[in-house]
Wavefront OBJ file of the C-alpha trace (Angstrom):
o trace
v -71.835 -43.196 -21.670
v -68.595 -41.991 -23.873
v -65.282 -42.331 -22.284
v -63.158 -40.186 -20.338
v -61.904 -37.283 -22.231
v -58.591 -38.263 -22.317
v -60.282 -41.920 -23.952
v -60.387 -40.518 -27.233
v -57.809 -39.817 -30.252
v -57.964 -37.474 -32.746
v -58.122 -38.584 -36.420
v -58.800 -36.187 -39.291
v -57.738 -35.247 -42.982
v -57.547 -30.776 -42.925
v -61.507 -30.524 -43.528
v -63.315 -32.231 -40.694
v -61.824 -34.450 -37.456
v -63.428 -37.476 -35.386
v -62.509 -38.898 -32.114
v -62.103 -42.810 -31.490
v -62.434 -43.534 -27.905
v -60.229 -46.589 -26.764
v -62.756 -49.324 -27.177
v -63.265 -48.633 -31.018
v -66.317 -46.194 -30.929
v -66.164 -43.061 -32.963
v -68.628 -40.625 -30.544
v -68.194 -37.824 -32.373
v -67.395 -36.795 -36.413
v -69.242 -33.470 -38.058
v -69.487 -33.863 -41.850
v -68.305 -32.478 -44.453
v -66.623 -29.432 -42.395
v -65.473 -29.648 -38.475
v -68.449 -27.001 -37.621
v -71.035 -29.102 -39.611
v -73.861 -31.251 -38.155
v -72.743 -34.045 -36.420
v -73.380 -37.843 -37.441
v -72.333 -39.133 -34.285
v -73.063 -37.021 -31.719
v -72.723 -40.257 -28.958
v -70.050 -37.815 -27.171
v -72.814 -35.250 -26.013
v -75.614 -37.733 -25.338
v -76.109 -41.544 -25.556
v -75.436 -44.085 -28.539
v -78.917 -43.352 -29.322
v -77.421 -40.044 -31.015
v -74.638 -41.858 -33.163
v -71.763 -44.010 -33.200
v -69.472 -46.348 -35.062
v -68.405 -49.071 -32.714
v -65.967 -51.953 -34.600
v -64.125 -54.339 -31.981
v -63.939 -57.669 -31.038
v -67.623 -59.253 -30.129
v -68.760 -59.061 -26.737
v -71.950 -60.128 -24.587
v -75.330 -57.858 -25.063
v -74.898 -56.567 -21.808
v -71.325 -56.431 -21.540
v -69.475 -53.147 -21.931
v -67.393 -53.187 -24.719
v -63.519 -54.111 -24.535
v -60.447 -51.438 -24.575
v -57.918 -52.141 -27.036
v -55.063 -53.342 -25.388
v -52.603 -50.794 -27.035
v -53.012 -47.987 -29.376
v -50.818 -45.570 -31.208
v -50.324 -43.296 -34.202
v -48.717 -45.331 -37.187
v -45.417 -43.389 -36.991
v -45.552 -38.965 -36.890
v -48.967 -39.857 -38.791
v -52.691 -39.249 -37.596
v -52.971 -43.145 -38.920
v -54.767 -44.525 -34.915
v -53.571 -48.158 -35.084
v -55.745 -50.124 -31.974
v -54.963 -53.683 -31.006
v -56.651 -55.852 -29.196
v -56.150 -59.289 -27.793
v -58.235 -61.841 -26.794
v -58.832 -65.012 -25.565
v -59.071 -66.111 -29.386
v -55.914 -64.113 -31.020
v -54.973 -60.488 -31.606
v -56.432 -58.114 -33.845
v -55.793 -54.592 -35.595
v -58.502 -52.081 -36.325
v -56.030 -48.807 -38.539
v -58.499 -45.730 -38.553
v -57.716 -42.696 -40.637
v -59.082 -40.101 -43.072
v -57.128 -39.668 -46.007
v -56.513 -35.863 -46.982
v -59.110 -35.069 -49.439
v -59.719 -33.307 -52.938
v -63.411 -34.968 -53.000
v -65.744 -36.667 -50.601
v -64.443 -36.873 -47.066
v -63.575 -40.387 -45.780
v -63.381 -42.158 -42.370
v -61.702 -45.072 -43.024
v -61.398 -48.004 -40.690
v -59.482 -51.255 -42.033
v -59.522 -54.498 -39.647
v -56.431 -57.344 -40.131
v -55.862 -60.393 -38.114
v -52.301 -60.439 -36.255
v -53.166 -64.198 -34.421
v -55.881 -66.524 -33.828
v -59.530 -65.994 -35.376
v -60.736 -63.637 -33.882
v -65.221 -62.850 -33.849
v -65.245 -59.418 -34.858
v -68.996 -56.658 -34.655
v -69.183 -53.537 -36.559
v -71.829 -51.190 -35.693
v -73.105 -48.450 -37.557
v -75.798 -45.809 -35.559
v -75.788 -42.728 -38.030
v -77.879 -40.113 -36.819
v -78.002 -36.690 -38.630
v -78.470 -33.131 -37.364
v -76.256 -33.607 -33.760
v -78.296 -37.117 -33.371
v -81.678 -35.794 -33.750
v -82.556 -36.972 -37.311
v -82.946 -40.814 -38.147
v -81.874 -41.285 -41.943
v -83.615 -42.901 -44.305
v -81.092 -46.418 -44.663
v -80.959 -48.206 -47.732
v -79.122 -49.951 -50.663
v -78.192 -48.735 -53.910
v -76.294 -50.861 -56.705
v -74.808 -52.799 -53.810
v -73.647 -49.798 -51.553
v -75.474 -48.775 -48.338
v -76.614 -45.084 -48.292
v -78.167 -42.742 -45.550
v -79.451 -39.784 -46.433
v -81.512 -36.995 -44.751
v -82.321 -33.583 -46.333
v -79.305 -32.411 -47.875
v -76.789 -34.919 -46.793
v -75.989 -38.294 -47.733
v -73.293 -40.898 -46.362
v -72.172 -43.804 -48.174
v -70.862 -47.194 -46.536
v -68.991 -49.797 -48.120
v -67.422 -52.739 -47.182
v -66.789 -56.109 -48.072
v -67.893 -57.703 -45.079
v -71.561 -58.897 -44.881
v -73.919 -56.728 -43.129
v -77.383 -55.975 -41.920
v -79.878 -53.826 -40.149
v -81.373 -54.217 -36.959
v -82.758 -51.704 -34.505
v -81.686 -48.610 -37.247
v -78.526 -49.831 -36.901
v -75.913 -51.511 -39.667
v -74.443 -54.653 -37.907
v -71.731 -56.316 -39.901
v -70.271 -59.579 -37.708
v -66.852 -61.406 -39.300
v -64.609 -63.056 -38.177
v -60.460 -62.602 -38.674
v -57.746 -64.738 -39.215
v -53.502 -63.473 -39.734
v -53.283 -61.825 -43.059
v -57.135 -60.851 -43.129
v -57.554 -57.350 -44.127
v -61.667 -56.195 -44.297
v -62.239 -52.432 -44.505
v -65.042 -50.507 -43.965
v -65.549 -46.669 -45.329
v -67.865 -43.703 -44.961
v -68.293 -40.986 -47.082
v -70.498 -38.050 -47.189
v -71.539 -36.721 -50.427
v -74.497 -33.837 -51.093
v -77.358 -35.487 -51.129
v -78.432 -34.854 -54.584
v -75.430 -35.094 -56.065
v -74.223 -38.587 -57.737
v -72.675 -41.115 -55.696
v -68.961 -40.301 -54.624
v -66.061 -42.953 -56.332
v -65.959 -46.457 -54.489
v -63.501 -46.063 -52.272
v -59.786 -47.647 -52.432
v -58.687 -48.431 -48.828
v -55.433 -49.304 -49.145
v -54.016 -46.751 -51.836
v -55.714 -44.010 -49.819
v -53.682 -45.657 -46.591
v -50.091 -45.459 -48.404
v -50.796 -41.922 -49.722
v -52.001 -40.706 -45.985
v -48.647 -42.155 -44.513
v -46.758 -40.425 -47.340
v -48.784 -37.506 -47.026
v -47.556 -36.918 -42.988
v -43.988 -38.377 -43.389
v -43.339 -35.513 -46.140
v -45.504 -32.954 -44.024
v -43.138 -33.966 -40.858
v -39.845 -33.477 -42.448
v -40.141 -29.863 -42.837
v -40.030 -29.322 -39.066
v -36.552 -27.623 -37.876
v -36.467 -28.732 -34.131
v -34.904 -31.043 -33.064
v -34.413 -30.942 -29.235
v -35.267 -33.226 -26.530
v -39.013 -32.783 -26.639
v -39.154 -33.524 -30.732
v -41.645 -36.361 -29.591
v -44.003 -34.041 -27.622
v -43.436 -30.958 -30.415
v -43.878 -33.297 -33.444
v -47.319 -34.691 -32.007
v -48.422 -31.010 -31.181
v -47.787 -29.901 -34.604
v -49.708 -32.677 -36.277
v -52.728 -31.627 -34.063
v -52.167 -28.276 -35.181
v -52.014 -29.500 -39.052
v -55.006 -31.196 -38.212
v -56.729 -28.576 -37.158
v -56.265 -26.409 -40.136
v -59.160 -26.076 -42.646
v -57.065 -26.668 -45.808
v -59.699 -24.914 -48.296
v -59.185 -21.182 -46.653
v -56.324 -21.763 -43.997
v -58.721 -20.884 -41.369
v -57.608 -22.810 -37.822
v -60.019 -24.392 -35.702
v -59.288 -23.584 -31.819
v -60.416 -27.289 -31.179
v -62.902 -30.255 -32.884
v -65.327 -30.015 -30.754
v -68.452 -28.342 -28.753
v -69.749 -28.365 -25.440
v -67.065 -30.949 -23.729
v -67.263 -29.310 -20.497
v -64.886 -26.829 -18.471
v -66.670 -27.981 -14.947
v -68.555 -31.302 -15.898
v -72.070 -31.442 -14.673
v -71.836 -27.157 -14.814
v -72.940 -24.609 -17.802
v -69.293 -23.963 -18.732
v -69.999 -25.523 -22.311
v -68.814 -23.676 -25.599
v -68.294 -24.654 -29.169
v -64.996 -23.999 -30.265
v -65.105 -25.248 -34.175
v -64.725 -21.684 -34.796
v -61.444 -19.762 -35.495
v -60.407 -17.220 -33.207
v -57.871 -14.567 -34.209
v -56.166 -14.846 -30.785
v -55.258 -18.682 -30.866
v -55.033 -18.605 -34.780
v -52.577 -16.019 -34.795
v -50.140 -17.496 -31.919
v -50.551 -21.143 -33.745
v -49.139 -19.348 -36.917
v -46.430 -17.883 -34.296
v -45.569 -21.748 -33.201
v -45.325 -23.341 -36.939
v -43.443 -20.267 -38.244
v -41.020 -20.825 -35.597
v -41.114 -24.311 -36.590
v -40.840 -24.203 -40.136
v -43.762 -24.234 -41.608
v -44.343 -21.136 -43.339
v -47.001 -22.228 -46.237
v -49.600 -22.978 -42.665
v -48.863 -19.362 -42.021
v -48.952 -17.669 -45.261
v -52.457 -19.429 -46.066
v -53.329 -17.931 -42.686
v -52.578 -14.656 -43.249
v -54.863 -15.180 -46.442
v -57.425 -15.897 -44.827
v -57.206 -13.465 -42.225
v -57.247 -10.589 -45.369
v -60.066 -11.788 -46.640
v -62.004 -12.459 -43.242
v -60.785 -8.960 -42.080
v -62.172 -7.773 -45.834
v -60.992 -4.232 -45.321
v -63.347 -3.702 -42.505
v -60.717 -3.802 -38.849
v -63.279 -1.465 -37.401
v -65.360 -4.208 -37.239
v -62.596 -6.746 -36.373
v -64.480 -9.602 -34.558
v -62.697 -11.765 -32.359
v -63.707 -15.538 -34.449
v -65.320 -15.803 -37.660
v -66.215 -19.167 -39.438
v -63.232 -21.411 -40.846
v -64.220 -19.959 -44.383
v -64.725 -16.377 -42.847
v -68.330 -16.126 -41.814
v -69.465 -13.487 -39.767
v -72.746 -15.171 -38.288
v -72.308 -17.921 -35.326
v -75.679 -17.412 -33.644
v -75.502 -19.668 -30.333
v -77.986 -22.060 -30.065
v -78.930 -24.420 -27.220
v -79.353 -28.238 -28.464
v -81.722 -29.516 -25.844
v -82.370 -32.583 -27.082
v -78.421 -33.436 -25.896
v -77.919 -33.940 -22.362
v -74.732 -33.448 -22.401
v -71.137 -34.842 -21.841
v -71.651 -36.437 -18.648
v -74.780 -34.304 -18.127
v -73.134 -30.825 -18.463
v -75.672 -28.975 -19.953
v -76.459 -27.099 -21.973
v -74.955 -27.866 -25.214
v -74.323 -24.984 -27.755
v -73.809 -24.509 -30.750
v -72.539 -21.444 -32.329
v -70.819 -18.981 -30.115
v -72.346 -15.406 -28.910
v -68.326 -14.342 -27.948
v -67.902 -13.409 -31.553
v -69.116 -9.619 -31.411
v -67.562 -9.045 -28.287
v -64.796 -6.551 -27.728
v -61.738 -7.923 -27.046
v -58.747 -5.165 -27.531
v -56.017 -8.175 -26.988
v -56.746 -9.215 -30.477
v -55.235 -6.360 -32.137
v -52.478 -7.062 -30.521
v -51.783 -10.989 -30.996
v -52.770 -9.981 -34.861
v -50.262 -7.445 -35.960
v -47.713 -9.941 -33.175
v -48.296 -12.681 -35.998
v -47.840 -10.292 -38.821
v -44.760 -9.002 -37.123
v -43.539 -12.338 -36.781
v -44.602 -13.438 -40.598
v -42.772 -10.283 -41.970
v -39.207 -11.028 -39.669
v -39.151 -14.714 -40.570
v -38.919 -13.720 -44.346
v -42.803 -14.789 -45.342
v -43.430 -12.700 -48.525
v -44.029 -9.339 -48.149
v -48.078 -8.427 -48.076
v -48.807 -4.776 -48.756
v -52.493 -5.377 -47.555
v -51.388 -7.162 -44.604
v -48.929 -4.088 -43.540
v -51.867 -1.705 -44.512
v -54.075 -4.012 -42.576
v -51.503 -3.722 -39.423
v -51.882 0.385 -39.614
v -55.621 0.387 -39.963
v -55.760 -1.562 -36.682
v -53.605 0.944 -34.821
v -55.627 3.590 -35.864
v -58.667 1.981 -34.810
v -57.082 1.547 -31.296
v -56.005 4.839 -31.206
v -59.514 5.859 -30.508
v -60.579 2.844 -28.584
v -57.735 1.341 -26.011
v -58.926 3.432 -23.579
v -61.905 1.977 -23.469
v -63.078 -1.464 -21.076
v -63.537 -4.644 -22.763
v -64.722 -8.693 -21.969
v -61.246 -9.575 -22.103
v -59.094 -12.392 -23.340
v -61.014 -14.570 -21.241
v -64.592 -13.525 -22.886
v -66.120 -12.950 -19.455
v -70.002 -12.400 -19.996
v -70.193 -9.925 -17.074
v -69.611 -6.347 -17.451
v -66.673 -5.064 -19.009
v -63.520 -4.064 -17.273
v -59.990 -2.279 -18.270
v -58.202 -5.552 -18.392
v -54.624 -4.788 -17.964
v -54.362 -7.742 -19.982
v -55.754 -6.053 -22.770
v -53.836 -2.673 -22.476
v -50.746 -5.107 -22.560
v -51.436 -6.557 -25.726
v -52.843 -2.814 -27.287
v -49.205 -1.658 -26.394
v -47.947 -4.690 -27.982
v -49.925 -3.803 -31.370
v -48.661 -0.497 -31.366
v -45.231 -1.572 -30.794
v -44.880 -4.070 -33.485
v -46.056 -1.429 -35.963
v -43.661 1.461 -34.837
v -41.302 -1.131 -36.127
v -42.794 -1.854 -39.422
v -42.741 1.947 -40.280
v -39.562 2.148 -38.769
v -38.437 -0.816 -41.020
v -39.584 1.383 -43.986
v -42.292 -1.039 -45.090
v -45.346 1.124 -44.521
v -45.601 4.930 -43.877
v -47.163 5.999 -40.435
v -47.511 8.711 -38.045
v -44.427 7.730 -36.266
v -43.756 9.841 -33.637
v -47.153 10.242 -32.454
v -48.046 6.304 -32.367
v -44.178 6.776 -30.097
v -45.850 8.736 -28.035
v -49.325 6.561 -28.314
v -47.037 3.428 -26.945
v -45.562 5.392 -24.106
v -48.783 6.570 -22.836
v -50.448 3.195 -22.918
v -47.551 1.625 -20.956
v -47.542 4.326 -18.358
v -51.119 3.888 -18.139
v -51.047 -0.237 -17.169
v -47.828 0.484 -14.691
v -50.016 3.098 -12.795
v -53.437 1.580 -13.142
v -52.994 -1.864 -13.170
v -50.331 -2.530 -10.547
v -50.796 -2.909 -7.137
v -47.643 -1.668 -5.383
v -48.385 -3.203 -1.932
v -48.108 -6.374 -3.414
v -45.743 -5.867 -5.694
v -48.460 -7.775 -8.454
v -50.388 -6.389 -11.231
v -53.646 -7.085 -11.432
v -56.497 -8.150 -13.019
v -57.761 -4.937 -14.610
v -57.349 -1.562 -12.950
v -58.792 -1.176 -9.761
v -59.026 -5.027 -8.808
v -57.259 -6.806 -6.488
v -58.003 -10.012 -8.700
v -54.984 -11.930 -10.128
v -55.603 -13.387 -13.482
v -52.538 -15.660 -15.239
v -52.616 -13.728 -18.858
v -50.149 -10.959 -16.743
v -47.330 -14.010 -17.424
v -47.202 -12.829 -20.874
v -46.185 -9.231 -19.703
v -42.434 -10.472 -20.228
v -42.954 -12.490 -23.196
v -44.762 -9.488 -25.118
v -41.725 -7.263 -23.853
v -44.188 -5.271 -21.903
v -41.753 -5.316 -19.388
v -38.087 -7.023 -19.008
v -38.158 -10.684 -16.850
v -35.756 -9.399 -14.553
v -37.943 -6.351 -13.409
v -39.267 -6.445 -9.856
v -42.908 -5.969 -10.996
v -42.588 -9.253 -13.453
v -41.246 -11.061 -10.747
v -43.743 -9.944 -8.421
v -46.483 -11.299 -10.754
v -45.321 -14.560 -11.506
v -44.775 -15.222 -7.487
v -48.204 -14.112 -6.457
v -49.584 -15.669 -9.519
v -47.648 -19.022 -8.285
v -49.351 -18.461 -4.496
v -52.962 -17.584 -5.200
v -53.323 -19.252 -8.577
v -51.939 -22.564 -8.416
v -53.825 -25.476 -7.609
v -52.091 -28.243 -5.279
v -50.124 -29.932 -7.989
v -48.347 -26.931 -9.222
v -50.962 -25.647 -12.140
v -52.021 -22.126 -12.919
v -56.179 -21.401 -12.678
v -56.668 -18.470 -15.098
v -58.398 -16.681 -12.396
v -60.571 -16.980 -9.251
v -64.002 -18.646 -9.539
v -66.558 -18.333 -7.267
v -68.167 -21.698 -7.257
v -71.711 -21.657 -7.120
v -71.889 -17.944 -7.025
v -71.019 -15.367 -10.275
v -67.614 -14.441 -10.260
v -65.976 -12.039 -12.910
v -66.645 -14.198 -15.591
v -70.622 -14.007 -15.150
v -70.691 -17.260 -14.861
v -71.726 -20.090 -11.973
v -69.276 -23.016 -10.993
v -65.544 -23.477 -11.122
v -62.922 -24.408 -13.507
v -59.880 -26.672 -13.768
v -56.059 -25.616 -14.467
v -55.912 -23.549 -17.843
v -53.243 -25.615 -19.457
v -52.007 -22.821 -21.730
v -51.355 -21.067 -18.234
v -49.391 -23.619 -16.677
v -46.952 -23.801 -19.873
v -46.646 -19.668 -19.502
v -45.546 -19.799 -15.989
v -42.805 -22.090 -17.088
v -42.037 -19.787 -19.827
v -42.204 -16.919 -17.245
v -39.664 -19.311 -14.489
v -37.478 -20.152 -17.339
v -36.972 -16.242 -18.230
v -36.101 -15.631 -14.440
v -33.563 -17.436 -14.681
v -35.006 -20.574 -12.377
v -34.659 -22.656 -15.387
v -34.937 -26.062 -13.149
v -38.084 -25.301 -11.712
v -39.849 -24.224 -14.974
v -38.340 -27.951 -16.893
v -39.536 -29.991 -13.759
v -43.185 -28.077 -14.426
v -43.081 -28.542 -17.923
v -42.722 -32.349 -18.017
v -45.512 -32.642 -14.683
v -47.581 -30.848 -17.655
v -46.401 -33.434 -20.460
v -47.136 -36.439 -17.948
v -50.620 -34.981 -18.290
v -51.372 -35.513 -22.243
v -53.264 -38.904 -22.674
v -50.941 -41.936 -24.402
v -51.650 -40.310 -27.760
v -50.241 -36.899 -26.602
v -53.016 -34.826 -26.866
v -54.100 -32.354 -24.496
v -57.835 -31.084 -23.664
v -58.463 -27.226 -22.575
v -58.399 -27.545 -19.012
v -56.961 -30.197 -16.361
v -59.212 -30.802 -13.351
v -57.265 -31.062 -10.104
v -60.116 -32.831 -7.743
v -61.021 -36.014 -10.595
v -57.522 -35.466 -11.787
v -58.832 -35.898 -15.528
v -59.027 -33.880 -18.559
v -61.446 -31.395 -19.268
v -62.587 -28.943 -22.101
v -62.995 -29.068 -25.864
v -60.455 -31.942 -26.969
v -58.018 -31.571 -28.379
v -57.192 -27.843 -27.905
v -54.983 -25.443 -29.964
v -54.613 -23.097 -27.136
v -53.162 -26.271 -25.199
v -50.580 -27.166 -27.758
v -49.630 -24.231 -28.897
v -47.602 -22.981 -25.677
v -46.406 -26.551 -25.492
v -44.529 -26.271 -28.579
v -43.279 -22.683 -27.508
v -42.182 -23.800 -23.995
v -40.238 -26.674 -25.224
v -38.247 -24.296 -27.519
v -37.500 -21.884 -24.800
v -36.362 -24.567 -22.274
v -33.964 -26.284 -25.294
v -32.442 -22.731 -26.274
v -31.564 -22.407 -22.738
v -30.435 -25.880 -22.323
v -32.935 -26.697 -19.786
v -33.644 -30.262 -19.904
v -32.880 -33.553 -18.212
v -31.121 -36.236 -20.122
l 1 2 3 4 5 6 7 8 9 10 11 12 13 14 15 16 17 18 19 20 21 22 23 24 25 26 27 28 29 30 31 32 33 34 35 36 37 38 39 40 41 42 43 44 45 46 47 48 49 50 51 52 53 54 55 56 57 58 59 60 61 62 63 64 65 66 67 68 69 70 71 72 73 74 75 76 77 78 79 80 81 82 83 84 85 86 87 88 89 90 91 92 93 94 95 96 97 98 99 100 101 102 103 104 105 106 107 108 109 110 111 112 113 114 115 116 117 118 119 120 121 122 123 124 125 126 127 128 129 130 131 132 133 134 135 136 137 138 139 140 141 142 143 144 145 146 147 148 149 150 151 152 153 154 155 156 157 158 159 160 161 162 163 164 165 166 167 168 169 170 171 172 173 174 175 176 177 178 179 180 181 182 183 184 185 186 187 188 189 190 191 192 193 194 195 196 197 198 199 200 201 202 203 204 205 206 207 208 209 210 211 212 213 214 215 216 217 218 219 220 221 222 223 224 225 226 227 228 229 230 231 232 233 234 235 236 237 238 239 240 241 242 243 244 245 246 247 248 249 250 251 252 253 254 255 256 257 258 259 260 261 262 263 264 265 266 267 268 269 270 271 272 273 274 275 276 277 278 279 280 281 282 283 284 285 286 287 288 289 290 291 292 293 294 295 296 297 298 299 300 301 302 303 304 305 306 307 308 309 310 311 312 313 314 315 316 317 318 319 320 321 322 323 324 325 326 327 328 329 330 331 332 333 334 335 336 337 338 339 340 341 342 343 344 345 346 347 348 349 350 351 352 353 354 355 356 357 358 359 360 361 362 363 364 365 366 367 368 369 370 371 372 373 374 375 376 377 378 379 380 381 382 383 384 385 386 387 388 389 390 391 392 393 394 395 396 397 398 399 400 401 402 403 404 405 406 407 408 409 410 411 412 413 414 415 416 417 418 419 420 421 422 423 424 425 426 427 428 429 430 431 432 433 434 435 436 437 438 439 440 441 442 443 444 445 446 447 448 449 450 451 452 453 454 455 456 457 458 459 460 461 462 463 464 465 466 467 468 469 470 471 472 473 474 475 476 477 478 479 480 481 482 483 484 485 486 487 488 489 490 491 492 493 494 495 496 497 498 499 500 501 502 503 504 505 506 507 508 509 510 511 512 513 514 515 516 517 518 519 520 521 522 523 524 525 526 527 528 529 530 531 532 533 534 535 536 537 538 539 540 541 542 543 544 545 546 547 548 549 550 551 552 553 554 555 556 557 558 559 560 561 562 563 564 565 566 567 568 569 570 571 572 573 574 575 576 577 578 579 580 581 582 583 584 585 586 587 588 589 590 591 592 593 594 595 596 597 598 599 600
């Protein structure tokens, strides 16, 4: 069975990620790109589907040990594990260097004490663990290769096959240093370089120390921010720019339920407010290669604006069912692919031209496509905003007029009153005015329930749903207006769970609630940092710091942070790790050090 969610660390080099659960098994790494097939697929099934296991030798039957300690080398995605034993202690460094060519996963094992009986073991299966490869040597290298794919493992160490697996078992003393790569090359291609361990190692370090040192905070939660951003960095698919919204598919939202979605897929939403979280940060080459990619994905076309494309700007992501997985922790089924994409969702407009807005007032080089891009959106919604939609939350029951989504249509319209305004692009001015007014009055009168004193999910309903907590940060609305406040406090009684955390909205367990969907959900982490944004804005600045840091006691001793945070198995739970987590961690921790909110 894989590990706990929260088990796992995130290694990866801007093309492709794997996670390395605590006892030394990589469960899950999709070659060459993250939304390739995956080669070890052990995180959705059984080790009959994939894994690389290397750790000190144990008994048959025994399950295998946790390292000790573990760590990132440093503000690095370099996993250092250590383990020790009865015989010594021992060091297993995992990384994948950055790449120009063939992607690496790199795992180099070194004696600290003792001699220590060490097992590597290779289970590569192809196509999400369904294909067996055809194993075998080749002027001294070991190569697996099924239809168009081919890995290559090296290593120094001795090894050997057994039950279509590569065993390799050493033994280390101090000073030892044995490595062990993989790396994927087309299949009909020549063999990729032999790989150089240890140069690759120096230049990965050197690669994250010089990405680190262009980040401008430097508040009281650096430690937390820093490890958000490399997660970010690490998410980025350095070819196009395109941002994943997470590694993985199908780690479930409610284990044992259907709640299971592939998320190797960029969405425009969490793109766009990632690029709002590095720009703020510093990095503005992350969000100028966005905004290139989101011209070309857009490609003229923002009547047919989907909500995700592909990391290189495809269209196409047919879901698929892989029934041959049973799932993480049996929580079928597991998908591939996501049918969201051709929904309408009238919120992205809005956290789009938010992103361009915040490109083009940060100084990122003016774009006249992007500010002819921001007009042709408006005048798409000029027609449409009126109309109901799936939402923010891609519900897959019937659409609704999320107020949510008239929030966020205002938004668009506002931010591009101000780029004509600014002179930068010509517009009908005074009628998009008018456009923004009537959209606002609209959500006060439709989507506000004055008995209350709440809005609401979307007009009509009596439904609370926690997106209204970015009514003040949009400037939908001013924090100190009764209505906000309103929200936030009847968002804080009928949305929190008993530790404090925000559910997006109500579930109806084994019945279909709004979403269309059976089963519940844990705490939306990306919620709970909001309503500390939203406390923090009301001025109770000592109640939103005392939620924040219950939130960063929840990231696992690596600092990352799944989708979701189950309340009942008080665990982690989602895709892993998650943009759409880190994102609003980044922006909370700015907020609370502007306003000086912070123990210590």
């Amino acid at each position: 069975m894989a590990g706990r969610i929260e088990d796992y660390a995130l290694i990866g080099d801007m093309q492709t990620a794997a996670l390395v659960c605590r006892d030394g098994t990589v469960d899950w790494l999709c070659l060459p790109r993250f939304d390739s097939h995956a080669i070890f697929a052990g995180l959705l099934g059984t080790e009959e589907h994939g894994f690389w296991r290397i750790g000190p030798a144990h008994a048959p039957d025994a399950q295998p040990p946790a390292a000790t300690r573990r760590g990132y080398r440093g503000d690095s995605l370099i996993l250092e594990s250590e383990w020790d034993t009865g015989r010594g202690t021992v060091r297993v460094t995992d990384f994948m260097p950055p790449r120009d060519g063939a992607p690496q996963l790199i795992r180099i094992v070194e004696g600290v004490s003792g001699r220590v009986p060490m097992r590597s073991a290779l289970r590569m299966r192809f196509s999400y663990g369904r294909v067996v490869p055809w194993v075998h040597r080749h002027e001294g290298r070991t190569v697996a290769v099924a239809g168009p794919d081919s890995v290559w493992f090296d290593t120094s160490a001795e090894t050997y096959g057994q039950s279509l697996t590569t065993y390799s078992d050493f033994t280390v003393a101090p000073g030892d240093r044995i490595a062990f790569t993989l790396s994927w090359q087309p299949s009909h291609k020549e063999p990729p370089p032999l790989p150089e361990p240890e140069q690759s190692l120096e230049a990965t370090e050197d690669f994250w120390r010089e990405w680190v040192e262009h980040c401008t905070y430097h508040g009281p939660y650096r430690e937390a921010v820093i490890r958000s951003l490399i997660t970010l960095k690490a998410l980025t698919y350095a070819p196009t720019g395109g941002i994943v919204a997470a590694p993985t598919t199908s780690l479930p939202e409610d284990i044992g339920g259907v709640r299971n979605w592939d998320y190797r897929y960029t969405w425009l939403r969490d793109a766009a407010i990632t690029l709002s979280s590095l720009l703020r940060t510093g990095y503005r080459e992350e969000a100028r290669a966005w905004r290139e990619w989101l011209l070309r994905a857009v490609a003229g076309d923002p009547e047919n604006l989907q909500i995700m494309y592909g990391i290189a700007g495809e269209r196409e992501l047919g879901e698929a069912e892989l029934d041959w997985l049973p799932g993480y922790e049996n929580s079928a089924p597991v998908r591939v692919g996501n049918g969201a994409a051709h929904q309408l969702q009238l919120d992205v407009y809005g956290e789009v031209t938010e992103a361009l807005h915040l490109a083009h007032m940060t100084g990122l080089a003016r774009n006249d496509y992007a500010s002819l891009l921001q007009v042709k959106l408006i005048t798409y919604l000029e027609k449409h905003w009126t109309e109901p939609d799936e939402g923010i939350w891609e519900v897959r029951g019937p659409r609704r007029h999320f107020v949510h989504s008239k929030v966020m249509a205002w938004v668009a319209v506002d931010r591009t009153i101000k780029l004509i305004e600014s002179g930068d692009v010509d517009g009908p001015l005074e009628r998009w005015k008018q456009l923004r007014d009537d959209i606002h009055r609209d959500v006060c009168e439709k989507g506000y329930d004055k008995e209350r004193n709440t809005f609401t999910q979307s007009y009509g309903s009596k439904e609370l749903d926690a997106s209204l907590l970015l009514i003040p940060q949009m400037g939908f609305l001013p924090p100190d207006d009764k209505r906000v406040i309103g929200t936030i406090e009847a968002i804080q009684r009928e949305l929190s769970t008993p530790d404090g955390f925000i559910l997006r909205y109500p579930t109806e367990g084994s019945d279909e609630g709004v979403d269309g969907l059976p089963g519940d959900e844990g705490a939306f982490l990306a919620c709970s940092f909001w309503m500390a944004d939203d406390l923090a804005m009301i001025g109770r600045v000592d109640e939103a710091r005392r939620l924040f840091e219950r939130l960063l006691a929840l990231r696992n001793d690596l600092g990352l942070l799944a989708e979701e945070w189950d309340p009942v198995r008080q665990r982690q739970v989602g895709n892993f790790p998650q943009a759409f987590s880190h994102v609003p961690l980044i922006d909370t921790a700015l907020r609370l050090t502007a306003s000086g909110a912070y123990g210590g």
